[in-house]
C-alpha positions in Angstrom: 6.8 2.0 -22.2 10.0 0.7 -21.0 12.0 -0.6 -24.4 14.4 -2.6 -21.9 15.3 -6.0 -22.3 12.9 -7.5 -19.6 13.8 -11.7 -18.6 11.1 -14.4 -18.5 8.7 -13.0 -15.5 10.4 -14.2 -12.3 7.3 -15.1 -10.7 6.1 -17.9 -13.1 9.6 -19.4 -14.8 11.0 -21.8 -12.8 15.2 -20.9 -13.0 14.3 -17.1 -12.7 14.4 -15.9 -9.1 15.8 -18.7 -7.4 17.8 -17.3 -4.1 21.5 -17.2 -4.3 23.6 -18.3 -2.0 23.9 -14.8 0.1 20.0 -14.6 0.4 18.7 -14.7 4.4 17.1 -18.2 5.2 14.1 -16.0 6.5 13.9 -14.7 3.2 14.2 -18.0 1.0 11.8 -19.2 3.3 9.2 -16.1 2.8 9.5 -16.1 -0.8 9.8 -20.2 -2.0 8.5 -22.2 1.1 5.0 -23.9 0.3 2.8 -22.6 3.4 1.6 -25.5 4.8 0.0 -24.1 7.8 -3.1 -21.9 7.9 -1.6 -19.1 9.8 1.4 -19.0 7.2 -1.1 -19.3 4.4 -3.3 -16.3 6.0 -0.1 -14.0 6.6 0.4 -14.4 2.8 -2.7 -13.9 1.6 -3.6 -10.7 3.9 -0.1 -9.6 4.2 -0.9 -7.6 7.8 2.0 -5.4 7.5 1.5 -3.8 4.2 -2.2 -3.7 4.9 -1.0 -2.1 8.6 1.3 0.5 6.8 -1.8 1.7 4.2 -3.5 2.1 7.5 -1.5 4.8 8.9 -3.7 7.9 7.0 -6.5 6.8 9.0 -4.8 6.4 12.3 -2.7 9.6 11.6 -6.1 11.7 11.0 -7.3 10.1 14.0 -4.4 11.5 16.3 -4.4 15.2 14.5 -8.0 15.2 15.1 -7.1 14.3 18.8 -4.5 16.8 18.5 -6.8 19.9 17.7 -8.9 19.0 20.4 -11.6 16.9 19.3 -12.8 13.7 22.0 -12.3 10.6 20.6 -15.2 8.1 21.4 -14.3 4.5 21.7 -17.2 3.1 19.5 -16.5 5.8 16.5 -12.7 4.6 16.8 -13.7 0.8 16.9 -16.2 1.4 14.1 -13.4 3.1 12.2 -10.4 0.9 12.5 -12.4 -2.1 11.7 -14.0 -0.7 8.5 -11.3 0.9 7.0 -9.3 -2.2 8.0 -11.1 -4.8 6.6 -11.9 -2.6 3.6 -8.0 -2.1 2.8 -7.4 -5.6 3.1 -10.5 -7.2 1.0 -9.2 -4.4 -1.6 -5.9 -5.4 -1.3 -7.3 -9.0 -2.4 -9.3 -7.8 -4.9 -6.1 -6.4 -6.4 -4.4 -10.0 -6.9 -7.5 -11.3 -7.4 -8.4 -9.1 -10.7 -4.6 -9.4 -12.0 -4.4 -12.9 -11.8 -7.4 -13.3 -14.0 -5.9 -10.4 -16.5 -2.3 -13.0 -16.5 -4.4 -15.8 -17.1 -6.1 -14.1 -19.9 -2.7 -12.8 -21.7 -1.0 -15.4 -23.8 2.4 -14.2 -22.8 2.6 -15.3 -18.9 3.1 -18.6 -18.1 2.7 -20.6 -15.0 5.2 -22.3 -13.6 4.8 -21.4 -10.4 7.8 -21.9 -7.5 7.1 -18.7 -5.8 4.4 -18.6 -3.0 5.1 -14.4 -1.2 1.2 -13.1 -2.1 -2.0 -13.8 -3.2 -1.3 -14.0 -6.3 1.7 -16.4 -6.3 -0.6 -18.5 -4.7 -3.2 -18.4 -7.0 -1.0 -19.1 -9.9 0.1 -22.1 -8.0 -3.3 -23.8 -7.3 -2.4 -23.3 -3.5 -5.1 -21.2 -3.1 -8.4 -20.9 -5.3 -9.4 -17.9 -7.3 -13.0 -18.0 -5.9 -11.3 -18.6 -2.4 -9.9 -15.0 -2.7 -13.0 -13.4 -4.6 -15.1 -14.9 -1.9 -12.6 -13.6 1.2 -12.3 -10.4 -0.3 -15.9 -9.5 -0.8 -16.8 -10.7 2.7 -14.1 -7.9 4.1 -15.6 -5.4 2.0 -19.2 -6.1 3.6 -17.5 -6.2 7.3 -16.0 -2.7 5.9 -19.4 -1.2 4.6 -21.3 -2.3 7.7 -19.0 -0.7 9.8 -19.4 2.5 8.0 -23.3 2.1 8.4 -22.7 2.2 11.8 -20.4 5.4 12.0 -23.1 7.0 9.4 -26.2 5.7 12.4 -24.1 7.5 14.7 -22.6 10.9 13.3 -24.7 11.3 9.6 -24.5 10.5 6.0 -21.6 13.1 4.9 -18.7 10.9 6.0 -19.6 8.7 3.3 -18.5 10.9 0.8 -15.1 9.8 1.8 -15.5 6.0 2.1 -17.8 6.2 -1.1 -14.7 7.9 -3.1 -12.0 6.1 -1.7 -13.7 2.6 -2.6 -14.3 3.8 -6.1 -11.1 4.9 -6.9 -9.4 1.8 -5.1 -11.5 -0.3 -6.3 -11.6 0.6 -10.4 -7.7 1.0 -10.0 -7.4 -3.0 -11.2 -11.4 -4.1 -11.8 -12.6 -4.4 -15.3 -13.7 -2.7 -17.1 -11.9 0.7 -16.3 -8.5 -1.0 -14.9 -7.1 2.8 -14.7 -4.3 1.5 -12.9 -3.3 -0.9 -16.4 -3.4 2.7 -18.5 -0.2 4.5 -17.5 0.0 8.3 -17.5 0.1 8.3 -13.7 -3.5 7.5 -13.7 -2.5 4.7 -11.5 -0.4 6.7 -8.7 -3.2 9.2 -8.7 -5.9 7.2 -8.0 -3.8 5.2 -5.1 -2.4 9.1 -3.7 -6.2 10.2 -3.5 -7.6 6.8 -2.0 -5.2 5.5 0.0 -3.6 8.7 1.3 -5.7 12.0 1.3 -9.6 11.2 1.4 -8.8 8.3 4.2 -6.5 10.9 6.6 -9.4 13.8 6.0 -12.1 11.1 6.5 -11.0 10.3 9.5 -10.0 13.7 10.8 -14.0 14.8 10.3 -14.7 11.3 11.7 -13.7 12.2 14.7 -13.6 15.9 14.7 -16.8 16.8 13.0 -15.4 19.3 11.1 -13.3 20.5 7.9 -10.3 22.6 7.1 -7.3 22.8 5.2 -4.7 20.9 8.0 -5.9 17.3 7.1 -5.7 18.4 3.3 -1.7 19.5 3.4 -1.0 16.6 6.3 -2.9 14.0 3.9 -0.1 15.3 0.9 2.8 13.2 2.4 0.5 10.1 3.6 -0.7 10.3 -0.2 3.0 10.2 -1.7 3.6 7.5 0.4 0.8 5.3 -0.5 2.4 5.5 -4.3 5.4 4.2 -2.8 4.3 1.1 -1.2 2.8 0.6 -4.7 5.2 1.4 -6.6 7.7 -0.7 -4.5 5.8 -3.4 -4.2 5.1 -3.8 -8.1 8.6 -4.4 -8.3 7.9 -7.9 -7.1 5.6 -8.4 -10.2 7.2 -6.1 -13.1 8.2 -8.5 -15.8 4.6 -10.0 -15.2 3.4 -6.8 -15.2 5.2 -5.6 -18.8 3.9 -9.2 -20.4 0.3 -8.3 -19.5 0.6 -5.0 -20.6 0.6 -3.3 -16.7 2.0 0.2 -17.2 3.3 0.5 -13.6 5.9 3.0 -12.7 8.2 0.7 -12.8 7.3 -1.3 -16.3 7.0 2.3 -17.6 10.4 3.6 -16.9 12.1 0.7 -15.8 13.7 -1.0 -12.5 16.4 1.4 -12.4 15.3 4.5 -13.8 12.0 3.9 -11.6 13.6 3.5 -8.2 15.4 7.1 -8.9 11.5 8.4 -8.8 10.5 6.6 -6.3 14.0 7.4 -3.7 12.6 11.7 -5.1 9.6 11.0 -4.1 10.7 9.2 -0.5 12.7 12.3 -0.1 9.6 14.9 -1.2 7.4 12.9 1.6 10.3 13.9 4.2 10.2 17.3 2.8 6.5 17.4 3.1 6.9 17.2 6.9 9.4 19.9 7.4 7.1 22.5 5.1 4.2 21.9 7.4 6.2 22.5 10.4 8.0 25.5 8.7 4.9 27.1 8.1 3.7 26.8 11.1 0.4 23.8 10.4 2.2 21.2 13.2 4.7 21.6 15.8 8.3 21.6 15.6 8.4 18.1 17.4 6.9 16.2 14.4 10.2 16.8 13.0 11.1 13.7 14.7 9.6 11.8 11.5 12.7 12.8 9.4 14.5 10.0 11.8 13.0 7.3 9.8 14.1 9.4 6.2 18.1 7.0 6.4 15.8 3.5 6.8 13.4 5.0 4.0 16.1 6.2 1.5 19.0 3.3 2.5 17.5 0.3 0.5 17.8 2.7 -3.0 21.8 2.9 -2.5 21.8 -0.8 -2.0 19.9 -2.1 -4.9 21.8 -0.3 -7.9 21.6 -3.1 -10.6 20.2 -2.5 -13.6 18.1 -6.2 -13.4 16.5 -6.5 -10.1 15.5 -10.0 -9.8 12.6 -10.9 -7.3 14.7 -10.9 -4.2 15.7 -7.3 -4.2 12.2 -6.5 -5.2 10.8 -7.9 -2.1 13.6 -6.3 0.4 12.6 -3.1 -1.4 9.2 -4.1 -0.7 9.6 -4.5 2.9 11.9 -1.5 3.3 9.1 1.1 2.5 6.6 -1.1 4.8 9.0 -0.5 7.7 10.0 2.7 6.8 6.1 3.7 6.7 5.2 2.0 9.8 8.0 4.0 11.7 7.2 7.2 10.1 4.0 6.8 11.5 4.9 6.0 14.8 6.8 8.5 14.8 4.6 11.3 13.8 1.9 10.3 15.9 4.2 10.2 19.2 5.1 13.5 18.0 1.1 14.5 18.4 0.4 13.0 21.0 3.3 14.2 23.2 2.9 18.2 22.4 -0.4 17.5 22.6 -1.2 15.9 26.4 2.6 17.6 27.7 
């Protein structure tokens, strides 16, 4: 545990975290504005991008099963995208849903809430209701399980072993009673690497290829680290809430600064990841393209060198590593799909 001096949690005290003068209006307006309309209020709750970026193992297993020459059926895909989607996102719910309720049970957090950027802001605000977001969230996780019924009516029970594995683990990373992800020892960052990154990108490679072997296991290794890192970026938003209620994230853990040295090593080791599959041979020399998107990945870390990071900076590291995912992405996907239909 981190034996910093850690301020008042930004997200609940009302002087903490209030933009300075040099912050974007886009940005005051993201973090402090009340949302008064739905589609404001949805955007928050779901956050589609982040949701979008934890996406990318599934849609980059689909194009490398493409890419070795499997035919991709328009059902299986629609069946695939939807389930995992709304399955990522009612987790992703379930995640604010399950620490708000650990917050309200810990004497040390306090809410005075002025912030309104996620669920759980707006939970802790009486914006939204707790039972709104349990509710939501379970209804995207029966949208996700039917889907996956269907895929399992068309192509047989074993791709549930990787929907059934990936739920688990995602799921008991924040739900009593095994909350692995409050436990440190990178329990946390393991669970999220396996069910976010690996098990989703080799799921849907045998989705749609029907088959097994060890490409979608050593392409799933950098989709994995990079699932830590919209984790671990994204708990900086949270980490003096996080340290009260006794959350040993990466970044309570170590601290803000020692914590985004790990996490600019590990943005560099996902880079790296690429260029060791091309070098040996696994995928061709045009997904090198990916290490374009390694400056917008690795530029935020040279910007944000203060010892406190207050909740601004946390969020514009936040949304960095969501852009810099969703272009890496892009980018190794248009790398597939060009050397493989040229």
């Amino acid at each position: 545990m981190s034996t910093q001096r850690i301020n008042k949690l930004s997200a609940v005290q009302e002087t903490d975290g209030v933009p300075g003068v040099s912050s974007p209006a886009w940005l005051q307006n993201r973090l402090f504005a009340v949302p008064h309309h739905l589609w404001h209020l949805l955007i928050r709750l779901l956050r589609p991008r982040f949701s979008l970026a934890l996406l990318t193992p599934v849609l980059c297993g689909v194009m490398l099963g493409w890419w070795q020459g499997a035919t991709v059926h328009l059902p299986t895909l629609s069946l695939l995208l939807a389930g995992s989607a709304a399955t990522i996102v009612g987790l992703n719910l379930l995640h604010e849903y399950h620490d708000y309720w650990h917050a309200r049970r810990s004497n040390d957090v306090r809410f005075h809430q002025i912030v309104f950027a996620t669920a759980y802001h707006l939970m802790a605000a009486e914006h939204v209701t707790a039972s709104t977001v349990r509710w939501l969230a379970h209804g995207l996780l029966f949208i996700g399980l039917l889907c996956y019924l269907g895929l399992v009516s068309l192509l047989g029970w074993p791709l549930l072993f990787f929907y059934a594995t990936s739920l688990i683990l995602i799921y008991t990373y924040t739900a009593p009673p095994i909350r692995y992800g409050y436990r440190g020892w990178a329990m946390g960052e393991l669970g999220l690497f396996l069910g976010y990154g690996l098990f989703p990108l080799v799921g849907s490679y045998y989705i749609i290829g029907h088959t097994l072997d060890w490409l979608p296991v050593f392409a799933g290794v950098p989709f994995g680290l990079i699932a830590i890192l919209l984790f671990a970026n994204y708990n900086f938003v949270h980490h003096r809430r996080d340290w009260l209620m006794r959350k040993r994230t990466l970044v309570v853990n170590f601290g803000p600064r020692r914590a985004m040295d790990i996490n600019s090593l590990l943005t560099v080791l996902v880079y790296a990841g690429f260029l060791c599959l091309v070098s040996l041979a696994y995928l061709p020399m045009i997904v090198l393209i990916t290490l374009a998107a390694l400056p917008l990945a690795v530029r935020i870390y040279g910007q944000l060198r203060a010892e406190e990071v207050g909740l601004i900076e946390s969020f514009q590291l936040y949304r960095a590593t969501v852009t810099a995912t969703l272009c890496t992405a892009l980018l190794f996907m248009f790398a597939l799909f060009v050397n493989g239909f040229f």
